[in-house]
N, CA, C and O atoms as CSV, one atom per row, in Angstrom:
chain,resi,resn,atom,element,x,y,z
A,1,UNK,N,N,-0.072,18.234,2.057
A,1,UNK,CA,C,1.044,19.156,2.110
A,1,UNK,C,C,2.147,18.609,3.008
A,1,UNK,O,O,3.289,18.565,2.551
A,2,UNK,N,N,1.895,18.179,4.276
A,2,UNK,CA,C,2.832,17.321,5.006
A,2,UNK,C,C,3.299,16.578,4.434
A,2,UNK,O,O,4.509,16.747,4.286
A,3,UNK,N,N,2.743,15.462,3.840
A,3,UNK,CA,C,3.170,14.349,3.096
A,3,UNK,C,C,4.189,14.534,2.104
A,3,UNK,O,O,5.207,13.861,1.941
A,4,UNK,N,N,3.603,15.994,1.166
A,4,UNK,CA,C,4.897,16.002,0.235
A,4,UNK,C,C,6.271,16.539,1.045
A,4,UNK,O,O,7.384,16.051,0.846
A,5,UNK,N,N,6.018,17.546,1.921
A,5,UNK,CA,C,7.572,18.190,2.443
A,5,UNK,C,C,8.111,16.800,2.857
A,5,UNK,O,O,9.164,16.333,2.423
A,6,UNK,N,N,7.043,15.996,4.002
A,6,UNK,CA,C,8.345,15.161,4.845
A,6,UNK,C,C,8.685,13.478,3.466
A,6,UNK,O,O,9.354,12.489,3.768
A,7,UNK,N,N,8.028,13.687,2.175
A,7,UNK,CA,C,9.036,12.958,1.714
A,7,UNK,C,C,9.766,13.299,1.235
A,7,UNK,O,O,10.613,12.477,0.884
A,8,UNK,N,N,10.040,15.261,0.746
A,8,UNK,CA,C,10.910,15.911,-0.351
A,8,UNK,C,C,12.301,15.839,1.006
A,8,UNK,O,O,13.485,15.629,0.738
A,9,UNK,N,N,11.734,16.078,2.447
A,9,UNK,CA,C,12.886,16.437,3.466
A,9,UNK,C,C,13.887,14.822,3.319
A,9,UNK,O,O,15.106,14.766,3.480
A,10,UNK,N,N,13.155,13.863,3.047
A,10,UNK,CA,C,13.548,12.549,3.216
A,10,UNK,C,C,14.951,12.270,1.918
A,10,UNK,O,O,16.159,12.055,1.815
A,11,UNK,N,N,13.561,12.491,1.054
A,11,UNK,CA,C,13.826,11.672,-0.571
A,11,UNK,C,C,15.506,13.115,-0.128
A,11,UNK,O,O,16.557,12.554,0.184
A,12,UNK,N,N,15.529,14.327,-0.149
A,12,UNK,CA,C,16.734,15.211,-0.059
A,12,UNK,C,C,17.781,14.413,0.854
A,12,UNK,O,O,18.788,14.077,0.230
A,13,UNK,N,N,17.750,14.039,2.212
A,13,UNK,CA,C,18.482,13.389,2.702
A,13,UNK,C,C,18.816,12.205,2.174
A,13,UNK,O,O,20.007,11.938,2.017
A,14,UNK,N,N,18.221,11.670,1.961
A,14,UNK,CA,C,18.530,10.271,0.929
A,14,UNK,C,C,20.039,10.649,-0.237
A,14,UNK,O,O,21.188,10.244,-0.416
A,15,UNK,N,N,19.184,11.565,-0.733
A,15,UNK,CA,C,20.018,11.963,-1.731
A,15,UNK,C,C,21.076,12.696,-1.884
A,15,UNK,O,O,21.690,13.012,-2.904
A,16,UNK,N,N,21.295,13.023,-0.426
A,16,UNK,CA,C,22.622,14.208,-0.229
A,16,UNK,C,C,23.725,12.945,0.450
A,16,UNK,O,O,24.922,13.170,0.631
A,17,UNK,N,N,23.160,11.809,0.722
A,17,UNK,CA,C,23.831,11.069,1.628
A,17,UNK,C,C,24.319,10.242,0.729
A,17,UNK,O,O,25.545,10.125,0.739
A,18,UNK,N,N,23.557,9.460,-0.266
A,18,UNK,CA,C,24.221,8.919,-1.343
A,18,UNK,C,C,25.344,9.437,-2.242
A,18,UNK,O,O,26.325,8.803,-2.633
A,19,UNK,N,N,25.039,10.619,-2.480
A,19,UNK,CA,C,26.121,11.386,-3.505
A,19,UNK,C,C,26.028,10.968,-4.972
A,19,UNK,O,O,26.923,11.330,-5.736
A,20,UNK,N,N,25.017,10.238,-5.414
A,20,UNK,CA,C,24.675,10.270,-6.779
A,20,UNK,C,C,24.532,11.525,-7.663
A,20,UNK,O,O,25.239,12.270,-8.342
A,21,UNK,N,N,23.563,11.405,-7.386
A,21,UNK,CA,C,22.744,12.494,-7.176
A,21,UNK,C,C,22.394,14.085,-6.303
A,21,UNK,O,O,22.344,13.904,-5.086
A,22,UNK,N,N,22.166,15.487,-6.709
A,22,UNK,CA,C,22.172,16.015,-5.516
A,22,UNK,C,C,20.694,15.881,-4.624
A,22,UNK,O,O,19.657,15.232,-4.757
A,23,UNK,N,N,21.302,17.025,-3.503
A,23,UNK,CA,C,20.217,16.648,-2.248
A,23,UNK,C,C,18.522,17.224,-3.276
A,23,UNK,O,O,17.479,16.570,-3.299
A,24,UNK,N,N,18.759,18.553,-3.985
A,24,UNK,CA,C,17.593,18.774,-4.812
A,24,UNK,C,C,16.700,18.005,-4.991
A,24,UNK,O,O,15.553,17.974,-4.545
A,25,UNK,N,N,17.702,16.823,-6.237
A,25,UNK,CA,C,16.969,15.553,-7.179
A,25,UNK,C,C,16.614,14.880,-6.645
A,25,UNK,O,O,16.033,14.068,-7.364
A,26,UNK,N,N,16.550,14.509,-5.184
A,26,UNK,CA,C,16.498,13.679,-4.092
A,26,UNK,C,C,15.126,14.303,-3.619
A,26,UNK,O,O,14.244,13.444,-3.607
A,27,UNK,N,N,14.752,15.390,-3.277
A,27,UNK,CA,C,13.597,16.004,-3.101
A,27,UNK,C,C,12.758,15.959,-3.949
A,27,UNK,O,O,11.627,15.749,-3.510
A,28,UNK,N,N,12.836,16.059,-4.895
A,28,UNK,CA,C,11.751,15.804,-6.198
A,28,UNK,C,C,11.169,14.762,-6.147
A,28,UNK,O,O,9.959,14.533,-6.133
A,29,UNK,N,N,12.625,13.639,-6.097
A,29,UNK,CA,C,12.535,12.035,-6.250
A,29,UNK,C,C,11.165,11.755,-5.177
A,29,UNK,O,O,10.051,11.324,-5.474
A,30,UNK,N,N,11.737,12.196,-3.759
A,30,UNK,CA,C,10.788,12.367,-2.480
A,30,UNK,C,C,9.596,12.285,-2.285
A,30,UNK,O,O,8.772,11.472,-1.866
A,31,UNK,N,N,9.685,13.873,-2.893
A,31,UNK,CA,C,7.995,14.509,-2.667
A,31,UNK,C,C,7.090,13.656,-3.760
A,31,UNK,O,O,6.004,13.351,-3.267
A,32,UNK,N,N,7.242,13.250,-4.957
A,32,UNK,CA,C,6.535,12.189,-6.022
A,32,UNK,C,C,6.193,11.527,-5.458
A,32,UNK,O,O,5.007,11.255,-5.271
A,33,UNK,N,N,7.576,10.807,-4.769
A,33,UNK,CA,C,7.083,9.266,-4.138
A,33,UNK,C,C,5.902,9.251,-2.931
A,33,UNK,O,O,5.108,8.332,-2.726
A,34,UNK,N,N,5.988,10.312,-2.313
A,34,UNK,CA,C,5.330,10.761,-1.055
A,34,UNK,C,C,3.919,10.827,-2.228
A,34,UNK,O,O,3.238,9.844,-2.518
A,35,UNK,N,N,3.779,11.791,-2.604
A,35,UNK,CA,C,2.638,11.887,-3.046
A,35,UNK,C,C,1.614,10.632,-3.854
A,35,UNK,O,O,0.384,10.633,-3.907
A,36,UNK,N,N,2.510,9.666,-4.401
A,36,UNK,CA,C,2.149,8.421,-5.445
A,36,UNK,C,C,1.998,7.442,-4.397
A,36,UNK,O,O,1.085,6.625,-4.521
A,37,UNK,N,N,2.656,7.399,-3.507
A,37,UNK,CA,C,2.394,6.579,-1.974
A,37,UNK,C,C,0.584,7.271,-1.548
A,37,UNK,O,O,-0.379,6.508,-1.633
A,38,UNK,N,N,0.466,8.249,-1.264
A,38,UNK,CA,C,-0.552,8.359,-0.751
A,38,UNK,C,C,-1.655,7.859,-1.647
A,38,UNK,O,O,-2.631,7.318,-1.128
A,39,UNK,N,N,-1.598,7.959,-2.578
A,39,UNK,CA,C,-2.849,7.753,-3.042
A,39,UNK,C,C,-2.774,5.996,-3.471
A,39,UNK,O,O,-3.809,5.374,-3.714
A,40,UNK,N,N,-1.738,5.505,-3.502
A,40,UNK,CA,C,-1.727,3.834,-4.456
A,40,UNK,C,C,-1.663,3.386,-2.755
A,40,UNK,O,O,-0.980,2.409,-3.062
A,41,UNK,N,N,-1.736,3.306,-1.837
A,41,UNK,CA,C,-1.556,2.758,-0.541
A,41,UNK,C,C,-2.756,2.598,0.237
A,41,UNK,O,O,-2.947,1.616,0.953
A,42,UNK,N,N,-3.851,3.885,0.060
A,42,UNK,CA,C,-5.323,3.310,0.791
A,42,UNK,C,C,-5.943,2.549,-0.743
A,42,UNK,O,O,-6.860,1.770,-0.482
A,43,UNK,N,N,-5.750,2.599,-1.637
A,43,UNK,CA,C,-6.065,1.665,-3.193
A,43,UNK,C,C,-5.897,0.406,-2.711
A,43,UNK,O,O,-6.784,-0.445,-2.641
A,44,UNK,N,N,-4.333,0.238,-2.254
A,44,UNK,CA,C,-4.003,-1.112,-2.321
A,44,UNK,C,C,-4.082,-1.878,-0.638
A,44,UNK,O,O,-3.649,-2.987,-0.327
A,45,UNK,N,N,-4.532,-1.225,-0.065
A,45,UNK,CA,C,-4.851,-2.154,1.080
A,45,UNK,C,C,-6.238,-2.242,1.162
A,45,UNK,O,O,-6.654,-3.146,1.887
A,46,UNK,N,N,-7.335,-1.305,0.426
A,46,UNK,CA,C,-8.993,-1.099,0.332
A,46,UNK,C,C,-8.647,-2.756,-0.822
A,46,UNK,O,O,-8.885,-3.760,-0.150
A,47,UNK,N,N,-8.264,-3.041,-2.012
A,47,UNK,CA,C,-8.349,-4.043,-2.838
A,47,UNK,C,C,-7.918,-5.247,-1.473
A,47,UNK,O,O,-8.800,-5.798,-0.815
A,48,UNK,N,N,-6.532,-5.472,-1.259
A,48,UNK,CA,C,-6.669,-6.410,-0.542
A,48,UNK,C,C,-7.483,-6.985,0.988
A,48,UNK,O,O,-7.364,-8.045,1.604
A,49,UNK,N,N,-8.253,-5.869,1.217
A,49,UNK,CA,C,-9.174,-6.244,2.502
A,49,UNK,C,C,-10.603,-6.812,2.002
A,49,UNK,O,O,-11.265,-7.588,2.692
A,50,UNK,N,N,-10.962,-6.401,0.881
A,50,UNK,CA,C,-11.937,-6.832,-0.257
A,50,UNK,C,C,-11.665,-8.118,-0.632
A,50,UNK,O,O,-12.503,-9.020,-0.621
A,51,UNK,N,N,-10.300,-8.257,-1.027
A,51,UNK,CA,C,-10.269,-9.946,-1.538
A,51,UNK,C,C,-10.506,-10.959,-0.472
A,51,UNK,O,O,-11.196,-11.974,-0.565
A,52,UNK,N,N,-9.351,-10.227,1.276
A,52,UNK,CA,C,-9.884,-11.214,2.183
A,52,UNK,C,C,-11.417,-11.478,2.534
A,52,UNK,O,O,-11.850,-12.622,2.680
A,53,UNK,N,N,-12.214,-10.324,2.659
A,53,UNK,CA,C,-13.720,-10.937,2.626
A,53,UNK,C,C,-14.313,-11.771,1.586
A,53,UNK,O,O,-15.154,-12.619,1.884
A,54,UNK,N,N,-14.005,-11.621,0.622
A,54,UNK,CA,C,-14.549,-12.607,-0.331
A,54,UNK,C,C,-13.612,-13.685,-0.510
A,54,UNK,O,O,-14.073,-14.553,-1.252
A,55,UNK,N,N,-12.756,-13.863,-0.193
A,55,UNK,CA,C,-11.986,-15.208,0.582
A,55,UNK,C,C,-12.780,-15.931,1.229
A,55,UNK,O,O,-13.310,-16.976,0.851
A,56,UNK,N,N,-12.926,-15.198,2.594
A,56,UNK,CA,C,-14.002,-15.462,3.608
A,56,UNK,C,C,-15.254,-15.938,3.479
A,56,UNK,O,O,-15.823,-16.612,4.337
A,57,UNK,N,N,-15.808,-15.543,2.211
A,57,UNK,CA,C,-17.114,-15.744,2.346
A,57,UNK,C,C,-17.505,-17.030,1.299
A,57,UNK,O,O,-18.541,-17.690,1.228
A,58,UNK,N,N,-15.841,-17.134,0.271
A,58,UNK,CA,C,-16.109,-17.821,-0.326
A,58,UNK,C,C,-16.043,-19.403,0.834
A,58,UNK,O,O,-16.877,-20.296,0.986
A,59,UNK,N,N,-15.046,-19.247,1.300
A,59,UNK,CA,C,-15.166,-20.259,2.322
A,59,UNK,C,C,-15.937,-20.301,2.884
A,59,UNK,O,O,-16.165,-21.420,3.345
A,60,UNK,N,N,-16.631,-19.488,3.164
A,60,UNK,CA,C,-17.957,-20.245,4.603
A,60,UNK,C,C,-19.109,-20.759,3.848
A,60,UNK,O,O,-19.730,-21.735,4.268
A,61,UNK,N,N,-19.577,-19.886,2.258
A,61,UNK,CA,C,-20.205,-21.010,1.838
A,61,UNK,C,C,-19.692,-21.916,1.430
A,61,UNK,O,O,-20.535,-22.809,1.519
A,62,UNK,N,N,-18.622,-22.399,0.922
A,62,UNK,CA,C,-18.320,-23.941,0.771
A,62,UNK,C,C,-18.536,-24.651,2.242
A,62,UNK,O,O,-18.652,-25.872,2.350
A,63,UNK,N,N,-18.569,-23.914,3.155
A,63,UNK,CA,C,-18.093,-25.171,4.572
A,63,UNK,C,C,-19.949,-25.314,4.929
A,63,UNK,O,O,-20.514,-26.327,5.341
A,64,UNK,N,N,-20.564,-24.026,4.630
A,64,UNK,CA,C,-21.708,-24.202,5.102
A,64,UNK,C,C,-22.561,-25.888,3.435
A,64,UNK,O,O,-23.344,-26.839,3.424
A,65,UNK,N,N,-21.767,-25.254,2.605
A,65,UNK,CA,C,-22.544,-26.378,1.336
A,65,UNK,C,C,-22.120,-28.243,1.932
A,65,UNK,O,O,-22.649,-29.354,1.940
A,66,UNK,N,N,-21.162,-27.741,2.247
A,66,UNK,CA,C,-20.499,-29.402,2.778
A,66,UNK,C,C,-21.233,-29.507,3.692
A,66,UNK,O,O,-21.802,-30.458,3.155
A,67,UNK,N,N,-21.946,-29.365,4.932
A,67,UNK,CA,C,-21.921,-29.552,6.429
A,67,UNK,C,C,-23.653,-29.368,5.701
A,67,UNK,O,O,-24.552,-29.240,6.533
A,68,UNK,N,N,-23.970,-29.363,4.510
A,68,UNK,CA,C,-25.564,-29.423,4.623
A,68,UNK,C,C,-25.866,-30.752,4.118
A,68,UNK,O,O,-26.898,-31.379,4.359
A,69,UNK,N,N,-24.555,-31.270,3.152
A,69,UNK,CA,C,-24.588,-32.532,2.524
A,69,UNK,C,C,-24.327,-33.896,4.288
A,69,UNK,O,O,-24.511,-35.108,4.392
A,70,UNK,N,N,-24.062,-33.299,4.855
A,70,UNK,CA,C,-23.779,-34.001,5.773
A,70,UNK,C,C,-25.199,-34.763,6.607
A,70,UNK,O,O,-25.992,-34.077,7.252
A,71,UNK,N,N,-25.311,-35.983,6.485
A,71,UNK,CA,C,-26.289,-36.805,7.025
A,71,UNK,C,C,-25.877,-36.976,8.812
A,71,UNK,O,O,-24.685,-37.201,9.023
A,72,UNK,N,N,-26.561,-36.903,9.734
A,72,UNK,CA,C,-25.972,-37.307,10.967
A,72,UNK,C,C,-27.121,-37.838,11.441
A,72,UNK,O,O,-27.148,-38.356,12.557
């Protein structure tokens, strides 16, 4: 509920300040975005913290596969 007012209060200022558009359509614009933000934003940083571990892991077994080929 926060989320949508303070982007409809935003997306409205946005939009009263531009003058395209009124401050209303600007609130609509807002509160969507507010709301489509919340949910595509813990999505898309949960996917990319996932890829860095398996980044990670793809690298350590390659470093651990090399360093076993290693004769000393």
């Amino acid at each position: 509920m926060m989320t949508t007012t303070t982007g409809a209060l935003v997306g409205g200022a946005i939009g009263s300040v531009s003058g395209d558009r009124g401050a209303a359509a600007g609130a609509m614009i807002g509160a969507v975005t507010a709301n489509v933000l919340s949910v595509a934003l813990p999505v898309a940083v949960t996917y990319a913290v996932g890829w860095a571990v398996l980044q990670g892991a793809a690298g350590l077994t390659r470093r651990l596969r090399d360093d076993a080929r290693l004769v000393y």
